[in-house]
TIMI-2910 file (N, C-alpha, C, CB; in pm, 1 decimal, decimal comma, always signed):
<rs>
+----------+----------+----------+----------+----------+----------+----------+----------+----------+----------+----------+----------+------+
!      n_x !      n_y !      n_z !     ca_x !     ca_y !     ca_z !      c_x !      c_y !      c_z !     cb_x !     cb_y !     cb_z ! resn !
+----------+----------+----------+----------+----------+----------+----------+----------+----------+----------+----------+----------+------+
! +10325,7 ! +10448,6 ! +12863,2 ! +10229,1 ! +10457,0 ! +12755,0 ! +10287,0 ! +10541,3 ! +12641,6 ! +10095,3 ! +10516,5 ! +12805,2 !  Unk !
! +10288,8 ! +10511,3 ! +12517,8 ! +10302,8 ! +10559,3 ! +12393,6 ! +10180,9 ! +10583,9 ! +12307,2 ! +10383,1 ! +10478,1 ! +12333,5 !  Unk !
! +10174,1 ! +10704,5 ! +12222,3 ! +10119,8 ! +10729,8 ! +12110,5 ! +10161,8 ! +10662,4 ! +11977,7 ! +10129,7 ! +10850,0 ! +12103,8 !  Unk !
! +10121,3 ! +10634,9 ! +11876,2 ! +10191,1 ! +10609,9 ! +11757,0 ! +10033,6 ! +10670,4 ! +11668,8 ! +10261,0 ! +10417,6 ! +11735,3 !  Unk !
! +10128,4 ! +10776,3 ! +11585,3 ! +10060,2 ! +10793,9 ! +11499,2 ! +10101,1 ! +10794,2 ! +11327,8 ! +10016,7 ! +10892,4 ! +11547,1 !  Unk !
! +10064,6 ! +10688,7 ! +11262,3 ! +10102,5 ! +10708,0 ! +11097,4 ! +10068,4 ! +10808,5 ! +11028,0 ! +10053,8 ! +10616,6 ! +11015,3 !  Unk !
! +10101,9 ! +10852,2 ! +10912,1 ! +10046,7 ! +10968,0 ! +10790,4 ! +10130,6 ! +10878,3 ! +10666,2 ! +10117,5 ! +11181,8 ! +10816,1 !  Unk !
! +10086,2 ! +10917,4 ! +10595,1 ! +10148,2 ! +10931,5 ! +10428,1 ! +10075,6 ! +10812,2 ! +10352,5 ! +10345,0 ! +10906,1 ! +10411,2 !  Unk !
! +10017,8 ! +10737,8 ! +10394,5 !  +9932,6 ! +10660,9 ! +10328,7 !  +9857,9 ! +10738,4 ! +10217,5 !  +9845,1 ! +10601,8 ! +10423,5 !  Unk !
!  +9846,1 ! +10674,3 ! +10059,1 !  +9763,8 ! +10742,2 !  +9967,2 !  +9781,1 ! +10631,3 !  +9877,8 !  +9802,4 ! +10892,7 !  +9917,0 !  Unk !
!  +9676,3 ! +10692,3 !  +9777,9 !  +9700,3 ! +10607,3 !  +9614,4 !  +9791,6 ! +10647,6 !  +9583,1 !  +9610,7 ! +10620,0 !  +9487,5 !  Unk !
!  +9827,2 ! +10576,6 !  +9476,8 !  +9978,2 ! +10554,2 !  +9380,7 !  +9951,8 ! +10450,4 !  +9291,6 ! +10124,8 ! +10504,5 !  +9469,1 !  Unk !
! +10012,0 ! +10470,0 !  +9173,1 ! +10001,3 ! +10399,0 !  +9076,6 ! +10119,4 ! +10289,8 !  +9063,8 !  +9987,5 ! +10485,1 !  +8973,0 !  Unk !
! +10153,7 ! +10200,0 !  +9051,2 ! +10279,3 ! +10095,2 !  +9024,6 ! +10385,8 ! +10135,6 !  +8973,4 ! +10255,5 !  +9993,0 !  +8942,6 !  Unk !
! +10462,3 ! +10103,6 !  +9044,6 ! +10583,5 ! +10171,0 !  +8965,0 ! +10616,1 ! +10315,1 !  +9074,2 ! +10525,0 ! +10223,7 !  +8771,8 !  Unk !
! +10541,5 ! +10310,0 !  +9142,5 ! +10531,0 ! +10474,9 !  +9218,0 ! +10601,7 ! +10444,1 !  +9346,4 ! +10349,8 ! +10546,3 !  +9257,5 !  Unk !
! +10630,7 ! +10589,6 !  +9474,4 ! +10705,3 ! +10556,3 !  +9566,6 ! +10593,0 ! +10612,4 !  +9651,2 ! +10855,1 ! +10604,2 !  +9570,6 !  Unk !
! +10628,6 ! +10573,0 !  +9800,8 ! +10540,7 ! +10624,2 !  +9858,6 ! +10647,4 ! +10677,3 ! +10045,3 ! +10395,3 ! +10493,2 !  +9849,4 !  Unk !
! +10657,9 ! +10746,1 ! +10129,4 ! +10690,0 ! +10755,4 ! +10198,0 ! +10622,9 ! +10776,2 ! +10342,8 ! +10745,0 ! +10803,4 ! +10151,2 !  Unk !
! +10576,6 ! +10698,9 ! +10447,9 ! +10522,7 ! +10668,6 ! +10580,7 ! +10597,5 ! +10728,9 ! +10700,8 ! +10519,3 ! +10523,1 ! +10597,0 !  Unk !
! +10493,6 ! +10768,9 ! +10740,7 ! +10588,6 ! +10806,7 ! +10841,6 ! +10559,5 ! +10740,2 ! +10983,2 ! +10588,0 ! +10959,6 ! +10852,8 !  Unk !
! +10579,8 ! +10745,1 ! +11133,2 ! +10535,2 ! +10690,4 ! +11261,4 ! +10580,6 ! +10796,7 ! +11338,1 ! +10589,3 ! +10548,0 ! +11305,9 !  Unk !
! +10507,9 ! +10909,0 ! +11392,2 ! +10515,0 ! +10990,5 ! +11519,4 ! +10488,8 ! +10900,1 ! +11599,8 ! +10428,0 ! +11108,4 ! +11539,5 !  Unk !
! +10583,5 ! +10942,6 ! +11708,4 ! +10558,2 ! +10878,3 ! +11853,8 ! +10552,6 ! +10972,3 ! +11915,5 ! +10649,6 ! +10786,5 ! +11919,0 !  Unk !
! +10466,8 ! +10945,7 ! +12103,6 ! +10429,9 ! +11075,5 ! +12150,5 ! +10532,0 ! +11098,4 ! +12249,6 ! +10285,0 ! +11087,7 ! +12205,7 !  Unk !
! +10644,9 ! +11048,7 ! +12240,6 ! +10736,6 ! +11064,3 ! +12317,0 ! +10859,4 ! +10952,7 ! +12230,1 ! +10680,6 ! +11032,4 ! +12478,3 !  Unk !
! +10966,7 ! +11031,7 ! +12321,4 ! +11113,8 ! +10955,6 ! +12237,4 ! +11101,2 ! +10836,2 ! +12256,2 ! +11271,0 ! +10986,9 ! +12287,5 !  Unk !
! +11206,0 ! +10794,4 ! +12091,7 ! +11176,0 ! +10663,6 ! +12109,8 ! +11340,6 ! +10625,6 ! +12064,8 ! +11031,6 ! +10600,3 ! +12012,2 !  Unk !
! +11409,5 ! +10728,4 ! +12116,5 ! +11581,5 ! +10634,7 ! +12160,0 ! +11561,3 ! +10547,8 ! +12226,4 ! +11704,3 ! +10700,0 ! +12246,9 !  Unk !
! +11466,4 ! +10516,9 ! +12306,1 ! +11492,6 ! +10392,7 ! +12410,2 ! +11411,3 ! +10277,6 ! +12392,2 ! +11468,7 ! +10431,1 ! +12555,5 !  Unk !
! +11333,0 ! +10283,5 ! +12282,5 ! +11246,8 ! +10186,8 ! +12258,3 ! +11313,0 ! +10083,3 ! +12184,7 ! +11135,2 ! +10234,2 ! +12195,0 !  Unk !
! +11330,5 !  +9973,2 ! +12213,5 ! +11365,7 !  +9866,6 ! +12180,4 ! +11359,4 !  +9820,8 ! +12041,2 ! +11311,4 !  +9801,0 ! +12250,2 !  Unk !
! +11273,6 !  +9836,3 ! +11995,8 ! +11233,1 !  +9826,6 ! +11832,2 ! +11135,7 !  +9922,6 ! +11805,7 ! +11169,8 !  +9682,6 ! +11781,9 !  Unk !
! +11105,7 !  +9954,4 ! +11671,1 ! +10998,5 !  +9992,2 ! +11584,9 ! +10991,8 !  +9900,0 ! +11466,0 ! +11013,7 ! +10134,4 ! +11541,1 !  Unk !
! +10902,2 !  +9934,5 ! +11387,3 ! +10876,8 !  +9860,1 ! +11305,2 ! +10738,8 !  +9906,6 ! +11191,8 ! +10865,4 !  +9743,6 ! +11386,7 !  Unk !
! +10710,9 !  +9816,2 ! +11077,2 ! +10568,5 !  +9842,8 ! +11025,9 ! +10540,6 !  +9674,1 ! +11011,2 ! +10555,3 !  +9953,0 ! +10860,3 !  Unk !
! +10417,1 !  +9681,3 ! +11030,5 ! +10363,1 !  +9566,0 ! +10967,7 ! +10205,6 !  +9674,6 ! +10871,1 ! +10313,0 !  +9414,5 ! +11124,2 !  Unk !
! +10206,9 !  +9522,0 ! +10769,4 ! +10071,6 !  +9523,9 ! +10698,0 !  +9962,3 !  +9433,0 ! +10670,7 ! +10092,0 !  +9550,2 ! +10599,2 !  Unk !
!  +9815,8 !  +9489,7 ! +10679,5 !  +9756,5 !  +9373,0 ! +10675,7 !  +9662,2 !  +9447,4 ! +10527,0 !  +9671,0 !  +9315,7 ! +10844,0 !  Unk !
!  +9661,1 !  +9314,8 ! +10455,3 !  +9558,0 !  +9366,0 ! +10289,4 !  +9431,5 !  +9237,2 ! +10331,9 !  +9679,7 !  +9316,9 ! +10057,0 !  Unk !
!  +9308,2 !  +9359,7 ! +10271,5 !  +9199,4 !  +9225,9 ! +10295,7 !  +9236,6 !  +9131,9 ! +10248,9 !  +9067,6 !  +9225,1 ! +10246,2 !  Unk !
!  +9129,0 !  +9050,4 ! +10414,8 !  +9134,0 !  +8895,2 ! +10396,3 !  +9243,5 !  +8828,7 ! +10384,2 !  +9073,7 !  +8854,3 ! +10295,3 !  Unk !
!  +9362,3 !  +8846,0 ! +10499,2 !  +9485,5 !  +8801,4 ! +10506,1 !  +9548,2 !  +8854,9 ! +10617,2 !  +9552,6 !  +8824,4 ! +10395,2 !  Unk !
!  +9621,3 !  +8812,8 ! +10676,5 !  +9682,5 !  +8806,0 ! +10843,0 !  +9780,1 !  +8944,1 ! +10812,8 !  +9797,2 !  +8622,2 ! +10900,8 !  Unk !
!  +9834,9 !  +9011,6 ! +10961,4 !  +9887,4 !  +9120,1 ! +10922,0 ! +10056,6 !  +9070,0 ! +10922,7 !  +9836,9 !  +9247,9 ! +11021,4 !  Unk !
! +10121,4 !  +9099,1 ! +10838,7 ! +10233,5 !  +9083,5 ! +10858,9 ! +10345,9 !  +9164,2 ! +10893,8 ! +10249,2 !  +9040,5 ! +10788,6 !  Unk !
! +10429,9 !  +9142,3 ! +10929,8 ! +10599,6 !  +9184,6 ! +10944,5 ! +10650,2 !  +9252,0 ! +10790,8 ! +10712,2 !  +9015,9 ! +10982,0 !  Unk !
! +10635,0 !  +9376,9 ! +10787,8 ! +10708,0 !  +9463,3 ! +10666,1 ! +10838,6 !  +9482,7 ! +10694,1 ! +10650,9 !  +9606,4 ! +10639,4 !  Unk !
! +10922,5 !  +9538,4 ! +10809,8 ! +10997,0 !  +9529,7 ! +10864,4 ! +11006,5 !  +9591,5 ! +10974,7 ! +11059,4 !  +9536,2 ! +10808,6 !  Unk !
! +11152,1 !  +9565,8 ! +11027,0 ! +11179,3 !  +9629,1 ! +11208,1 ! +11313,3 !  +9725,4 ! +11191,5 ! +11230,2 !  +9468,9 ! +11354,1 !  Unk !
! +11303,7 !  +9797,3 ! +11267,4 ! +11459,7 !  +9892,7 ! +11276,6 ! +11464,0 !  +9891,2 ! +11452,7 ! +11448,1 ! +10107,5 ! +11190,4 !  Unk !
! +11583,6 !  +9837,3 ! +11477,4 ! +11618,7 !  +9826,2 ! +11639,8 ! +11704,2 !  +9957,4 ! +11735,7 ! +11722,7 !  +9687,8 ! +11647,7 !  Unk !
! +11715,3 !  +9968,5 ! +11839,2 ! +11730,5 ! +10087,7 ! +11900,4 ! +11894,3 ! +10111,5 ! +11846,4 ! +11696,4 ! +10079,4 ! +12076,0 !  Unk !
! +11954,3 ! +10065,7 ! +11818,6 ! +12064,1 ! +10026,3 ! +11727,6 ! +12100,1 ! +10102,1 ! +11581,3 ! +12033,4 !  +9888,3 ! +11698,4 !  Unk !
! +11975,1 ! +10085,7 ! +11562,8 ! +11995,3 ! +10106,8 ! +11386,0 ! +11979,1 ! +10014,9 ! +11303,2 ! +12120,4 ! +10142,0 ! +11339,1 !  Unk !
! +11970,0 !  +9859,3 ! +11366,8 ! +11967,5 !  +9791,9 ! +11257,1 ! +11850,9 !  +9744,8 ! +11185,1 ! +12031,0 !  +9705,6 ! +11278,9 !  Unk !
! +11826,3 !  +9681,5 ! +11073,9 ! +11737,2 !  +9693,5 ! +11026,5 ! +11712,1 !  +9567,3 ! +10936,4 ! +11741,2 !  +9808,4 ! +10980,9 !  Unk !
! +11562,5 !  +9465,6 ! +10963,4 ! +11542,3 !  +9380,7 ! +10914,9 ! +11425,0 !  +9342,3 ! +10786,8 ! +11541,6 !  +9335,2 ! +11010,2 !  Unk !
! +11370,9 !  +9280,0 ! +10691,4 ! +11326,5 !  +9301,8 ! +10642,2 ! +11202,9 !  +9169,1 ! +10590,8 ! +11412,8 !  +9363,8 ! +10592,0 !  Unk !
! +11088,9 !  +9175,9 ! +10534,6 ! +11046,3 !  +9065,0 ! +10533,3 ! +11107,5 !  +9043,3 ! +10344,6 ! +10867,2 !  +9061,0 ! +10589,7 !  Unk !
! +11126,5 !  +8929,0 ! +10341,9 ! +11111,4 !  +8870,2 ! +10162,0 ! +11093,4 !  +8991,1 ! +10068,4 ! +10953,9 !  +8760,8 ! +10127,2 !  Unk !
! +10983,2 !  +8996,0 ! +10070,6 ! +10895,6 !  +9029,4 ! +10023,0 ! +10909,1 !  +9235,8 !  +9965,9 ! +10792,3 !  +8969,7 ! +10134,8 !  Unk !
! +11002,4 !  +9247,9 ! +10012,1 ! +11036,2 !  +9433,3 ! +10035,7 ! +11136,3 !  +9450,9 ! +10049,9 ! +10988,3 !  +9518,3 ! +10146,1 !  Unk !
! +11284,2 !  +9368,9 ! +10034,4 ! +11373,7 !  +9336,5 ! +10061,9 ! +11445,5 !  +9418,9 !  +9940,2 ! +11376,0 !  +9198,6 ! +10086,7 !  Unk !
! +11526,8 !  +9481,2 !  +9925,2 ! +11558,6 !  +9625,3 !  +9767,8 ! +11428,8 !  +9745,9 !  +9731,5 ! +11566,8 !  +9516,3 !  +9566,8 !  Unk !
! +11353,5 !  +9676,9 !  +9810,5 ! +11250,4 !  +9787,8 !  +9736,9 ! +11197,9 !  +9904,5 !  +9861,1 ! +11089,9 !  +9690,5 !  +9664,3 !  Unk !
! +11208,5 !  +9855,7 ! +10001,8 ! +11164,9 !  +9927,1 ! +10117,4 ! +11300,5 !  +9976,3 ! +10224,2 ! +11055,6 !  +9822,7 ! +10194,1 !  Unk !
! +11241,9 ! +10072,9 ! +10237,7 ! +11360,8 ! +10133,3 ! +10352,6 ! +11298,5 ! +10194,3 ! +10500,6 ! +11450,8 ! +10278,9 ! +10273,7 !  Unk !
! +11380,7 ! +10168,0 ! +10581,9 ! +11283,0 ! +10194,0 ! +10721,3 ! +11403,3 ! +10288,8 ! +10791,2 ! +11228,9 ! +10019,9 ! +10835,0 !  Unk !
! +11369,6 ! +10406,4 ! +10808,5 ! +11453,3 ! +10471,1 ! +10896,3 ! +11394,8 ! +10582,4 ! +10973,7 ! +11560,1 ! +10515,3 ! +10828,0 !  Unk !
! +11507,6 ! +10627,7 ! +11073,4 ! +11480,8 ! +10678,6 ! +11213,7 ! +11497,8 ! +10808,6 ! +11227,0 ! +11558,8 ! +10621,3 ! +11311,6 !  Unk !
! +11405,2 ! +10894,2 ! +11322,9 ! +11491,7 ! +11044,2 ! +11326,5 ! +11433,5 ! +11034,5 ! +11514,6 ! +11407,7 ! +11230,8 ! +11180,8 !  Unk !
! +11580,4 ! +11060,3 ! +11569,6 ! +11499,6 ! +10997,1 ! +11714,7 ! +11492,6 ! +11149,7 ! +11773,1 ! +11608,1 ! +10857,3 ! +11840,0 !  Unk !
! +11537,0 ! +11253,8 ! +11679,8 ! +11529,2 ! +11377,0 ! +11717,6 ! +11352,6 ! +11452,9 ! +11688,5 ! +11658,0 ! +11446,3 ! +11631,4 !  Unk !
! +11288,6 ! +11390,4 ! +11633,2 ! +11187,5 ! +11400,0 ! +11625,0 ! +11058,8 ! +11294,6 ! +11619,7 ! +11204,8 ! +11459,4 ! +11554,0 !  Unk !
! +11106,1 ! +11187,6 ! +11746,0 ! +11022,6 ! +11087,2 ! +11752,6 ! +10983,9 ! +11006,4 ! +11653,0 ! +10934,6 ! +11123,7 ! +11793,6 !  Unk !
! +11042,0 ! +10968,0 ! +11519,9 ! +10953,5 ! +10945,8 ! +11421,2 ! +11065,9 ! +10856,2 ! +11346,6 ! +10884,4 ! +11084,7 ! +11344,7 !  Unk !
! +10961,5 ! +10756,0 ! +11268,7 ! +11024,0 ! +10675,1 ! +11198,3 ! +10984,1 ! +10632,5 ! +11104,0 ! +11054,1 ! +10601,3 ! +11243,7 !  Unk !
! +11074,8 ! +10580,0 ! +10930,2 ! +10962,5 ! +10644,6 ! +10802,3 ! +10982,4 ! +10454,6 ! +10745,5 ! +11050,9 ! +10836,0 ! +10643,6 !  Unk !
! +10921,7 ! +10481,2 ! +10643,0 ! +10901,8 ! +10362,8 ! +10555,4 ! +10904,8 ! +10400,8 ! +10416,2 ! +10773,3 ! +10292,7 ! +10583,3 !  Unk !
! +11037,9 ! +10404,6 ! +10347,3 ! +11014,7 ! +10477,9 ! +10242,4 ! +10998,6 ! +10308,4 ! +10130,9 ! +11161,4 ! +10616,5 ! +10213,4 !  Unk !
! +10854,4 ! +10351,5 ! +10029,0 ! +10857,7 ! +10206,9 !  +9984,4 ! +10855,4 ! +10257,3 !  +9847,5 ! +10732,4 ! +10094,3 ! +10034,0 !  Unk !
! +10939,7 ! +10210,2 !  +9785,2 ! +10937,8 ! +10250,8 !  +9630,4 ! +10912,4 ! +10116,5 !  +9526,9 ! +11096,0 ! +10324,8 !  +9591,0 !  Unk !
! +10919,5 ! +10118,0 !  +9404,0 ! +10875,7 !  +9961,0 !  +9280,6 ! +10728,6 !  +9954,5 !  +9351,9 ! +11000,2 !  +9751,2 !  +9305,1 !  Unk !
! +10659,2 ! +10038,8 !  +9401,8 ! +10563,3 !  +9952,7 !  +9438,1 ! +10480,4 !  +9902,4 !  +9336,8 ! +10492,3 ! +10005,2 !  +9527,0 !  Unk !
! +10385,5 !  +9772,8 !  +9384,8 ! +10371,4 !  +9666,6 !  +9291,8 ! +10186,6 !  +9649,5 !  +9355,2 ! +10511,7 !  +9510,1 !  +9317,8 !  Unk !
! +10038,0 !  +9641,1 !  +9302,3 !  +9938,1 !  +9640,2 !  +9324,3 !  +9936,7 !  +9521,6 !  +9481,1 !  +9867,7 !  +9612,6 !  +9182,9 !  Unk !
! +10045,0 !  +9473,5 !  +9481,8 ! +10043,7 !  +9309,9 !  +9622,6 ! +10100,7 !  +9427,9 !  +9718,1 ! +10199,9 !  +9105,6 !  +9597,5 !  Unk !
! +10135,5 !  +9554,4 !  +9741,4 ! +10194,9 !  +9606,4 !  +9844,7 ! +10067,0 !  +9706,1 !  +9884,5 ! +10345,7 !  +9672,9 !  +9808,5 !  Unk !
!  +9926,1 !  +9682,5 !  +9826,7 !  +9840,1 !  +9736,8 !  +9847,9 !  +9742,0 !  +9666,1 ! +10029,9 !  +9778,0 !  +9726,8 !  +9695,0 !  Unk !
!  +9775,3 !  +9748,2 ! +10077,2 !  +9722,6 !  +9668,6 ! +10250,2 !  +9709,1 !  +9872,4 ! +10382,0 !  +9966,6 !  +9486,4 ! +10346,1 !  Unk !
!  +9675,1 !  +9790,7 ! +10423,2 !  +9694,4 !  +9922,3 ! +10583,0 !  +9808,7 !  +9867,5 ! +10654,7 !  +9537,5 !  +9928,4 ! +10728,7 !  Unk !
!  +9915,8 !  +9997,3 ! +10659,1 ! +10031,2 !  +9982,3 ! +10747,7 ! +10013,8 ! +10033,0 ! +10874,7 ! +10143,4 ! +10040,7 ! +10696,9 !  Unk !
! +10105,9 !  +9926,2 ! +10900,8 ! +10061,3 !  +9953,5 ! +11095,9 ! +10233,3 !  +9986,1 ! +11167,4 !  +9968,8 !  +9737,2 ! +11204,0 !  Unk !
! +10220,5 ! +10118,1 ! +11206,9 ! +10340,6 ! +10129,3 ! +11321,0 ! +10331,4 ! +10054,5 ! +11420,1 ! +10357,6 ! +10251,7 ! +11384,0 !  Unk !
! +10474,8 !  +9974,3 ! +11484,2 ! +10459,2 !  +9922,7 ! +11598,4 ! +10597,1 !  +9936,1 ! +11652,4 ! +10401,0 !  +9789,4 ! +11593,9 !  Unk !
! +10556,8 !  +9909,5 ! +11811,3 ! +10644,6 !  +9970,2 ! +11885,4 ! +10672,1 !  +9853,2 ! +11979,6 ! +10595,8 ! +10104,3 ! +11946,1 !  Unk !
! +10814,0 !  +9849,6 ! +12039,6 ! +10843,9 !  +9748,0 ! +12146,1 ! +10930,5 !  +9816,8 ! +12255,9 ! +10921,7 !  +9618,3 ! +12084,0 !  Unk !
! +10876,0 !  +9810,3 ! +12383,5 ! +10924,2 !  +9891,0 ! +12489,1 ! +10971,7 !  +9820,7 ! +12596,3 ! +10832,2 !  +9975,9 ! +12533,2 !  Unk !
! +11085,8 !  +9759,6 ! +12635,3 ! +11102,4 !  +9734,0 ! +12801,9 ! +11120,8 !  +9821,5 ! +12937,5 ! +11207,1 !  +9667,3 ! +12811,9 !  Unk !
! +11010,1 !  +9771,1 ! +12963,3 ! +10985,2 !  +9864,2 ! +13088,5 ! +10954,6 !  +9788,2 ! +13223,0 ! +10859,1 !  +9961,1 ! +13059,2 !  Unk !
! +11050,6 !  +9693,4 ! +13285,8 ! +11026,6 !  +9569,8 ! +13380,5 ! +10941,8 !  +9467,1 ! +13315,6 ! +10955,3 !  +9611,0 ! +13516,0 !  Unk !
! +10913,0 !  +9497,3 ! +13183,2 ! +10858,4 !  +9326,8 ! +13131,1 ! +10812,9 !  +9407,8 ! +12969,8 ! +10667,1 !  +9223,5 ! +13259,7 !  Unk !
! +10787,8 !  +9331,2 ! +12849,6 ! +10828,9 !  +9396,2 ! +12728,6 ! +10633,5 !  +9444,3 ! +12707,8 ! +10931,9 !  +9264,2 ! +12585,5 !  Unk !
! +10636,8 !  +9565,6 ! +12644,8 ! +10520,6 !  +9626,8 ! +12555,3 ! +10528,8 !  +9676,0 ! +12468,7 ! +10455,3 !  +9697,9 ! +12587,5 !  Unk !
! +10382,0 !  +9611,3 ! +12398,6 ! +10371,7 !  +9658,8 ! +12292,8 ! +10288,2 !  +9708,6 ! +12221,8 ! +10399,9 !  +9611,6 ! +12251,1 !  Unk !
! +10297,5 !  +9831,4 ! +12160,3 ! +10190,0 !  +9922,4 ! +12119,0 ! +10192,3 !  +9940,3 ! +11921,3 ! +10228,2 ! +10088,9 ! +12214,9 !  Unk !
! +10047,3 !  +9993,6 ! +11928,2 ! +10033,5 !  +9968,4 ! +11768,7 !  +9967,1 ! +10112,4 ! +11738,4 !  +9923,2 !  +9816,9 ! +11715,8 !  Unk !
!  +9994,8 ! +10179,6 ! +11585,6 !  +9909,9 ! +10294,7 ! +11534,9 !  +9790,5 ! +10247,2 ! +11529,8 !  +9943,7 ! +10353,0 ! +11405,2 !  Unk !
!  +9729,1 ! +10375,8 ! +11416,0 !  +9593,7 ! +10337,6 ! +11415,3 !  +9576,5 ! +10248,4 ! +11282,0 !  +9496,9 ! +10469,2 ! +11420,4 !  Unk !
!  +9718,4 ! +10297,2 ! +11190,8 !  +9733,8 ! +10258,4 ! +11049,5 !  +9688,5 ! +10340,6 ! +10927,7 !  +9671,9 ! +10143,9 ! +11038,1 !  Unk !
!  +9755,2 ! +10326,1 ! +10831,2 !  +9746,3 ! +10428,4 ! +10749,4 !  +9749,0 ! +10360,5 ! +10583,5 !  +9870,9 ! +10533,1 ! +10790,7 !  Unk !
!  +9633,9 ! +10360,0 ! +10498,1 !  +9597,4 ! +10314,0 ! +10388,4 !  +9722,3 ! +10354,9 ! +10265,9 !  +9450,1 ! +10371,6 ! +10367,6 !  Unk !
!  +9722,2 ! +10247,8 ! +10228,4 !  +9848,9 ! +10207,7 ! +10086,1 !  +9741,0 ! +10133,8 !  +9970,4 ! +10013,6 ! +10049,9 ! +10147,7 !  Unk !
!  +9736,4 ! +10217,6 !  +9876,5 !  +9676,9 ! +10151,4 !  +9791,4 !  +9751,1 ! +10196,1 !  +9663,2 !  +9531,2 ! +10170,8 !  +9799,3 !  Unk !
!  +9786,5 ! +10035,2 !  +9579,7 !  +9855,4 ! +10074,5 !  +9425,1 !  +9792,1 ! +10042,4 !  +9352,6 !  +9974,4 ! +10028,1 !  +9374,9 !  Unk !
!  +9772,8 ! +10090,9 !  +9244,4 !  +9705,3 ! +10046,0 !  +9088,6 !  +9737,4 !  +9998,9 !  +9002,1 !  +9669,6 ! +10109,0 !  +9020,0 !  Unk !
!  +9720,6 !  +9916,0 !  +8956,4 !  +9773,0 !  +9893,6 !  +8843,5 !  +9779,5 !  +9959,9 !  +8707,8 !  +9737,8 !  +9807,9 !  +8831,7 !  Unk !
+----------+----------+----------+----------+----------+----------+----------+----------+----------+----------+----------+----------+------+
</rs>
C-alpha cells in the first residue's frame, strides 16, 4: 500500500509557471512508474505524463516543451514543473503510481487544483 499525496496546485495567470509536487508514503525507487494525469470539467482524465523507475520520461502532445516531470527518490517525491501555461491546462492533477508486487498496482492522489486565467 502507498500514500500519494499532491501540493502546489493554485491560480496563475497565462503565461505563468506552476510547480507540483507527489509525496509518496514510502520510497518509490522501486516503483515502476509515476506519473500525472489531468482531468478539466466535463472531459475524461488524461495522461500528462510518466517518468519510469529509470528516469525516463514520456509526454502527452499536448505539454511536450512546456512540462517537466522529475524525481527525488531521496525524498519520495516527484514534481511537475509546468510552465507557458495556457487557460486549456486548467484541470485537477492527479499523481499516479505503478507498483509490481506479484501482479501490477495501481494507486492515485487525491489531486490538486490548476487553474489559469486568462
Amino acid at each position: 500500500q502507498v500514500q500519494l499525496v499532491e501540493s502546489g496546485g493554485s491560480l496563475v495567470q497565462a503565461g505563468g509557471s506552476l510547480r507540483l509536487s507527489c509525496a509518496a508514503s514510502r520510497s518509490i525507487s522501486s516503483f515502476n512508474s509515476m506519473g500525472w494525469y489531468r482531468q478539466a470539467p466535463g472531459k475524461q482524465r488524461e495522461l500528462v505524463g510518466i517518468i519510469t523507475s529509470g528516469g525516463t520520461t514520456n509526454y502527452a502532445d499536448s505539454v511536450k516543451g512546456r512540462f517537466t516531470i522529475s524525481r527525488d527518490n531521496a525524498k519520495y517525491t516527484i514534481y511537475l514543473q509546468m510552465n507557458s501555461l495556457t487557460p486549456e491546462d486548467t484541470a485537477v492533477y492527479y499523481c499516479h503510481a505503478r507498483i509490481y508486487s506479484s501482479q501490477m498496482y495501481s494507486y492515485w492522489g487525491q489531486g490538486t487544483q490548476v487553474t489559469v486565467s486568462s
